[in-house]
C-alpha positions as CSV (number, residue, x, y, z in Angstrom):
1,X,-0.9,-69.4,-91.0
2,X,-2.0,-66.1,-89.6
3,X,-2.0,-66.4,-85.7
4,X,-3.1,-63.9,-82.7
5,X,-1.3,-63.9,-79.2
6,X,-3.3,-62.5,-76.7
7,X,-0.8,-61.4,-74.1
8,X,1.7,-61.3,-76.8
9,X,3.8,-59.1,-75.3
10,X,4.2,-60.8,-72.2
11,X,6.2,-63.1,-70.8
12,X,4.8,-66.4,-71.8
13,X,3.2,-64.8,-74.8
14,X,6.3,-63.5,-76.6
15,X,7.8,-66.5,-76.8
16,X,4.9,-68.2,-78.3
17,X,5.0,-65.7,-80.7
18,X,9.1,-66.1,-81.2
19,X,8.5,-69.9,-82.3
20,X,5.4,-68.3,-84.6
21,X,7.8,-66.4,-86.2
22,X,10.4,-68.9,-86.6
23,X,7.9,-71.0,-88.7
24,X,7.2,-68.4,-90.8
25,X,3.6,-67.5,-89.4
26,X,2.2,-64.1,-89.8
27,X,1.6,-63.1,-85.8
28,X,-0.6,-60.5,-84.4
29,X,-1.1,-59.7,-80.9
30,X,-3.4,-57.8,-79.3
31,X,-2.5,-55.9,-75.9
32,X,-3.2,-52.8,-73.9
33,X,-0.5,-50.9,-74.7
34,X,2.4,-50.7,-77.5
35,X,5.4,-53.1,-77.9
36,X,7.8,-51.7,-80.6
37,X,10.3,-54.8,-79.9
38,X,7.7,-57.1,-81.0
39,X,6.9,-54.7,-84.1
40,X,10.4,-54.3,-85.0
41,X,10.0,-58.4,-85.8
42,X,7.2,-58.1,-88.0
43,X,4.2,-58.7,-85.2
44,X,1.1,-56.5,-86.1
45,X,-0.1,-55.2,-82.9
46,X,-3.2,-54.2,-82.2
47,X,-4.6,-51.9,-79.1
48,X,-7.6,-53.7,-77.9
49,X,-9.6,-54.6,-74.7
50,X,-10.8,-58.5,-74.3
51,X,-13.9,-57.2,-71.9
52,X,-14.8,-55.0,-75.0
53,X,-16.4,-57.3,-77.3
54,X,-16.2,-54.7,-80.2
55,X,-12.5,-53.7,-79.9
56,X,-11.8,-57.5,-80.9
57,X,-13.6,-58.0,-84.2
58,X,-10.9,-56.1,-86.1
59,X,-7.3,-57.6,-84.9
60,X,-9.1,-61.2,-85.2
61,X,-10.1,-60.6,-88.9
62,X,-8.8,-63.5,-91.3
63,X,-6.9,-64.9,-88.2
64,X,-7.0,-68.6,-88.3
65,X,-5.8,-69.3,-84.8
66,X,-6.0,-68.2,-81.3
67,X,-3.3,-68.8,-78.4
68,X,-5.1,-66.7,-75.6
69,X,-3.0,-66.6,-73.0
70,X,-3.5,-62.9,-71.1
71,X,-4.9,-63.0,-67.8
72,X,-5.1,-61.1,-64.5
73,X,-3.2,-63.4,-62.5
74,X,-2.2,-63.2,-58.4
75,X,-3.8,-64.2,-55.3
76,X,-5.4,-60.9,-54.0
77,X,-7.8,-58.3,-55.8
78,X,-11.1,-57.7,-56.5
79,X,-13.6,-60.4,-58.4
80,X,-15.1,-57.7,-60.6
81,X,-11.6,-57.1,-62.1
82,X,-10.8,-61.0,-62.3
83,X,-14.1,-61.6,-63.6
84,X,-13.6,-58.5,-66.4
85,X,-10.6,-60.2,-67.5
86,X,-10.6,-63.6,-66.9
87,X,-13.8,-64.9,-67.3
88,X,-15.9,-61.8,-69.8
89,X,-12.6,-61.7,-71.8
90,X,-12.6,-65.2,-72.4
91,X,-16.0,-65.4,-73.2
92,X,-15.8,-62.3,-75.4
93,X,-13.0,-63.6,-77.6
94,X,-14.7,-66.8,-78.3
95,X,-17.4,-65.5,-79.5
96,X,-15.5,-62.9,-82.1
97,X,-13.6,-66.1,-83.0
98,X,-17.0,-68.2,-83.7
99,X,-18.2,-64.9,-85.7
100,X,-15.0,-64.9,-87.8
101,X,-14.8,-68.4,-88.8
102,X,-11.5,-68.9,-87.1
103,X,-10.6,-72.6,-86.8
104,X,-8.2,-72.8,-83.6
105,X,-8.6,-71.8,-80.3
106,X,-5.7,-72.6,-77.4
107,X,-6.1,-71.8,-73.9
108,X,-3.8,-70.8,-71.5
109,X,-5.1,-72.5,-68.2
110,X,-3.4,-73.7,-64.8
111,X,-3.5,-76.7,-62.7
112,X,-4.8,-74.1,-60.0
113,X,-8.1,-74.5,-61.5
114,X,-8.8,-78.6,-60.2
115,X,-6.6,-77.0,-56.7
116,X,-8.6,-77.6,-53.4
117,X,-5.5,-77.0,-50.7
118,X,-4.6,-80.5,-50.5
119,X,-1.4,-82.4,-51.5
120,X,-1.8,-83.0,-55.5
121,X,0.3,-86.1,-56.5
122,X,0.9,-87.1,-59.7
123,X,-3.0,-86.1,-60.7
124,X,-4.3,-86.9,-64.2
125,X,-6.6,-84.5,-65.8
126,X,-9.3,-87.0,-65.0
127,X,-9.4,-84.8,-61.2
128,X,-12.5,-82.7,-60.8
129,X,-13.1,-79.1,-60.3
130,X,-13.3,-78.2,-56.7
131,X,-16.8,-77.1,-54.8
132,X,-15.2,-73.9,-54.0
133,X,-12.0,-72.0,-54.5
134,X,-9.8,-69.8,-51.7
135,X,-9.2,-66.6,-54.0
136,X,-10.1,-65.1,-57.4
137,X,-7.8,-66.3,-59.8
138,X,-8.1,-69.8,-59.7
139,X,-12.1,-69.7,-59.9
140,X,-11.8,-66.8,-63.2
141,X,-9.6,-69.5,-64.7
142,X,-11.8,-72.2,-64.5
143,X,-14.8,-70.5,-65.7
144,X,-12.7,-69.5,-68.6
145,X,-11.4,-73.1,-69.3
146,X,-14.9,-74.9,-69.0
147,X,-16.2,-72.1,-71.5
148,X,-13.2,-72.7,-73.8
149,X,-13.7,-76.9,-73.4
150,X,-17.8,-76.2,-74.1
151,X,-17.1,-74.3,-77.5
152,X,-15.5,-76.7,-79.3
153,X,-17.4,-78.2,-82.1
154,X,-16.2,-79.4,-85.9
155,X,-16.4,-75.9,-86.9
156,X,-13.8,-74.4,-83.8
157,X,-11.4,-76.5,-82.8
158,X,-10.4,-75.7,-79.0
159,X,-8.0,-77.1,-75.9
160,X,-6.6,-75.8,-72.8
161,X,-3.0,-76.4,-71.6
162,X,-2.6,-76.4,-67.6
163,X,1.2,-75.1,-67.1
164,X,2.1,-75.0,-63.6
165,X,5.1,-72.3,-61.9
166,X,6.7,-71.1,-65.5
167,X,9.4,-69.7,-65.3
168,X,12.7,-68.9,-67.6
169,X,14.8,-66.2,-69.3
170,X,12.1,-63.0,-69.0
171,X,10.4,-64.6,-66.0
172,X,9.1,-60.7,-64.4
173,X,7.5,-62.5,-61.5
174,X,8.4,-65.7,-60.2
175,X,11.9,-65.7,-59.6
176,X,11.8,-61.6,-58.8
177,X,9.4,-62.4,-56.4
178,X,12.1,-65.3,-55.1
179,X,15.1,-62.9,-54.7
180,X,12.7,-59.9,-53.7
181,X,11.4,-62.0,-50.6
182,X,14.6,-63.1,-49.7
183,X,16.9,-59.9,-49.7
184,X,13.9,-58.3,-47.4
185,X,14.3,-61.4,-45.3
186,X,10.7,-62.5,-46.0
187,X,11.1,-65.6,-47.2
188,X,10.9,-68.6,-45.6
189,X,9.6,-72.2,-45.3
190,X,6.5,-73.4,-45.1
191,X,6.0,-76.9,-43.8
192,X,8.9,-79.2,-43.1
193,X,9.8,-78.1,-46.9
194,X,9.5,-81.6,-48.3
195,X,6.4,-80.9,-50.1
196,X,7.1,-81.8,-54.4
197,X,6.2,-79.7,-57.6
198,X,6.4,-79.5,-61.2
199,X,7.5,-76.5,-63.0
200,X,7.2,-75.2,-66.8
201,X,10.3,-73.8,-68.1
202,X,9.4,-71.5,-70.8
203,X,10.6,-72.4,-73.9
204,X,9.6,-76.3,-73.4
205,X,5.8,-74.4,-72.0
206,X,5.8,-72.0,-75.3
207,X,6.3,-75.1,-77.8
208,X,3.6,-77.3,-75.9
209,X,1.4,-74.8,-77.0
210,X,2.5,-74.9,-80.7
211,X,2.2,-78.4,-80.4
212,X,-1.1,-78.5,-79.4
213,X,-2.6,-76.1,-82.2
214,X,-0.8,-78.0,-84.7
215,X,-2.9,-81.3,-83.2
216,X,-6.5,-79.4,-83.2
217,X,-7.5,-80.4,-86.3
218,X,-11.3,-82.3,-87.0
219,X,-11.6,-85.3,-85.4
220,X,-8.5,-85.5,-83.8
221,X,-8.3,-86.4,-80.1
222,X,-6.7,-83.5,-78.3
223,X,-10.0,-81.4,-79.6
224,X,-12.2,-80.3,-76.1
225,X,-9.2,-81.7,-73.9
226,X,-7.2,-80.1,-71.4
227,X,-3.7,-80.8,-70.7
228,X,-1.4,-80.3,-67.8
229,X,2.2,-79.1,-69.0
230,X,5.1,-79.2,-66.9
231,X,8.9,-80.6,-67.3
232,X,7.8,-83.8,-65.8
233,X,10.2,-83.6,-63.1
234,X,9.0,-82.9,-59.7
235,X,11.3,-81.0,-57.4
236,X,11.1,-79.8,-53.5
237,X,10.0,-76.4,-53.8
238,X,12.2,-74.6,-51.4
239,X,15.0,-76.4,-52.7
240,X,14.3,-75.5,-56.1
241,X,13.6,-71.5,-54.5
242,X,16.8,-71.7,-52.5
243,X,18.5,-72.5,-55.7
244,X,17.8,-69.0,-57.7
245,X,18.8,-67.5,-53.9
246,X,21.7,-69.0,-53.7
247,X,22.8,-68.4,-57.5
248,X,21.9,-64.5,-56.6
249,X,24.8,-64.7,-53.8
250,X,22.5,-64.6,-50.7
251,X,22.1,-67.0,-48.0
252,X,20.2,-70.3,-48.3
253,X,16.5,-69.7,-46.8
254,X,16.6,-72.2,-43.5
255,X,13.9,-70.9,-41.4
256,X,10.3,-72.4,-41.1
257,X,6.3,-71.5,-40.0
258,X,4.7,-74.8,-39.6
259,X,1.6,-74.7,-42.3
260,X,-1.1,-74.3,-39.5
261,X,0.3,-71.5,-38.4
262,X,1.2,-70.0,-41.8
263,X,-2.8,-70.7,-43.1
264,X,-4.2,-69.1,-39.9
265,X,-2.1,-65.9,-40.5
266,X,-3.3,-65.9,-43.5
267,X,-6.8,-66.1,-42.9
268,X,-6.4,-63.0,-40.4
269,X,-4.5,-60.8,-43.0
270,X,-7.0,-61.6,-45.4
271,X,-10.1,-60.4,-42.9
272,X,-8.1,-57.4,-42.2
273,X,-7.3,-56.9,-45.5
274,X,-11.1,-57.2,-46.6
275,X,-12.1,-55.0,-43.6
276,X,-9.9,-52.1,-44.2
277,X,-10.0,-52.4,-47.9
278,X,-6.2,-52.6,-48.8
279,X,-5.1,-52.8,-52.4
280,X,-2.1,-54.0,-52.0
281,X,-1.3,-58.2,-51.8
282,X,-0.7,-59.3,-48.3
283,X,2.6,-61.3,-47.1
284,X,0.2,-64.7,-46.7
285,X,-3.1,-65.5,-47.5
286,X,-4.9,-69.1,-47.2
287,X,-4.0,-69.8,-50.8
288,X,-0.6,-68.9,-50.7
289,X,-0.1,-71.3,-47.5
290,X,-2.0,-74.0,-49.1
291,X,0.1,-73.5,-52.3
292,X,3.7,-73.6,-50.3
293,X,2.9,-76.2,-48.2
294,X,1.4,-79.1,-50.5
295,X,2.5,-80.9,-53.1
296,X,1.3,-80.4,-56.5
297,X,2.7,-82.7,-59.3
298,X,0.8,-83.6,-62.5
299,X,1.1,-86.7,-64.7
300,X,1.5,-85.3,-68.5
301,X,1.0,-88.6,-70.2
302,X,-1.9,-87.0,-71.6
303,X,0.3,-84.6,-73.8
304,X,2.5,-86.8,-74.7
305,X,0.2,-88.8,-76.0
306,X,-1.9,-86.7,-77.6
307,X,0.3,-84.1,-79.6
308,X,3.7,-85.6,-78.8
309,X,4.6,-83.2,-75.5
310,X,8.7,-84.4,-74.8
311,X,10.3,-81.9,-72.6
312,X,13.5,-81.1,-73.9
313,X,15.1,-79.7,-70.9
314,X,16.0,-81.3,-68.0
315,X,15.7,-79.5,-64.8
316,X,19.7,-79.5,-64.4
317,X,19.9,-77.7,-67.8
318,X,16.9,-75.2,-67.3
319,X,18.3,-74.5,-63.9
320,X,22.1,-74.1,-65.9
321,X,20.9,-72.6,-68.6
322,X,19.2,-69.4,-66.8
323,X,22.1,-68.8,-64.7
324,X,24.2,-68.1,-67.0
325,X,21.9,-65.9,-68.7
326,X,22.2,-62.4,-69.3
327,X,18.4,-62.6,-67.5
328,X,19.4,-63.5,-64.3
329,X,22.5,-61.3,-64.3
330,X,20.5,-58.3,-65.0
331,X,17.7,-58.9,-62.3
332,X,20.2,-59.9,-60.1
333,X,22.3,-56.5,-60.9
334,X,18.8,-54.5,-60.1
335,X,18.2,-55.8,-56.8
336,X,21.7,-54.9,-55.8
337,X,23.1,-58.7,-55.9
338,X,25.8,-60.2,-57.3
339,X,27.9,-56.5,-57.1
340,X,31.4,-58.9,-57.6
């Protein structure tokens, strides 16, 4: 099979494209710039931009199938660029993979897209789109999904997986963000911190998305479908934060701001923000607090029973695995932890 990773040489991405590789697949990727790791392992790469439709017809000639999983994600920024990416890139590379005759089309989603700031608990993808969304992201991404759910037909086969918080051995912005935040002393609880979530670790995310383009085939059920993908195992989220902190040899996060008081600070950074035009990501937004504050836990019997979704790692072992990693030793070593 000849397959194209969009976002290929990023962190979810590449290790789609590993498990490619490892069955014997012929992988291209397309992406901004140049990845000589990925073409030292036999990946053609290909310099492309998804909002430009006509830099895409040539990397997705004789492809058969598509995981596209680049985005502009993060909870601050302007709609035009979200919309660029997100929503016009998605739209663009369906079309070029219509005009090509590929067969397979996999979208990367997120659970963010059905998330209207209330506690999420154990939610089936039967749960509708909210009326409105509280930043960018989450509304590019679900303009994307329903466009990637419209298109398929007998001819192009197409799903979306929903992973929520992935995270694992190359993770550049969760857990950074986690040890970043709490070496400045910026971290702390939302809510009484009892609030549950499910996670993705990577590898078990990457091969949910191998098994799902080995399902789309005609006729079969997973073909228009979305799916949420996590390990199945809600956890307290500033537990499972606290954990990474502690591994990295600094203090356990103990203080709180009550949610109220964390969404209205939010609301006022964001006005400000908006007023004076600032680039940068505030500290808190309304999202953010709605996110840390909630809980947000998804049944996966869907993907289980539709492609055969089985995590194979336990929390416990994800959690083991990565701190023994060479990973975590190394971003821990860059931030100036763990000197012993």
């Amino acid at each position: 099979m000849k397959a194209l990773v969009t976002g290929g040489g990023g962190f979810l991405g590449s290790h789609i494209v590993k498990l490619l590789l490892k069955e014997g697949h012929e992988v291209h990727v397309i992406a901004r710039g140049s990845y000589p790791k990925l073409e030292a392992m036999g990946v053609h790469c290909h310099k492309a931009d998804l909002a430009n439709k006509a830099s895409l017809i040539q990397p997705l000639k004789n492809i058969e199938s598509v995981f596209h999983v680049a985005a502009l994600a993060g909870i601050w920024g302007d709609w035009e660029d979200y919309y660029n990416s997100n929503v016009l890139g998605t739209k663009n590379l369906l079309e070029v993979s219509k005009q090509q005759g590929i067969q397979k089309f996999v979208y990367t989603s997120s659970p963010s897209v059905v998330f209207d700031g209330s506690n999420m608990e154990n939610v089936t993808e039967e749960v509708s789109y909210p009326s409105e969304y509280k930043t960018h992201y989450p509304k590019s991404k679900a303009m994307a999904e329903k466009m990637v759910i419209s298109a398929n037909s007998d001819e192009f086969l197409t799903c979306s997986l929903r992973p929520h918080l992935i995270w694992g051995p190359g993770d550049n912005h969760l857990i950074p963000r986690f040890l970043k935040r709490a070496k400045a002393g910026a971290l702390k609880i939302v809510g009484d911190g009892s609030n549950l979530v499910d996670t993705s670790y990577v590898y078990d995310c990457a091969r949910a998305h191998i098994l799902a383009e080995k399902s789309l085939n005609k006729g079969s059920i997973s073909c228009g479908q979305s799916y949420f993908i996590s390990q199945g195992e809600p956890v307290s989220l500033f537990d499972w934060i606290n954990s990474f902190v502690e591994a990295s040899g600094q203090q356990k996060v103990r203080s709180k701001v009550p949610a109220k008081l964390a969404y209205q600070l939010g609301a006022v950074m964001e006005f400000f923000y908006s007023l004076l035009r600032i680039k940068s990501e505030p500290r808190m937004t309304k999202f953010l607090a709605s996110e840390l504050s909630t809980s947000h836990y998804f049944d996966i019997s869907k993907a289980k029973n539709h492609f055969g979704y089985v995590p194979k790692y336990s929390m416990e072992k994800a959690f083991d695995e990565l701190k023994s990693s060479s990973y975590f030793k190394e971003l821990c070593q860059s931030l100036g932890l763990l000197k012993d």
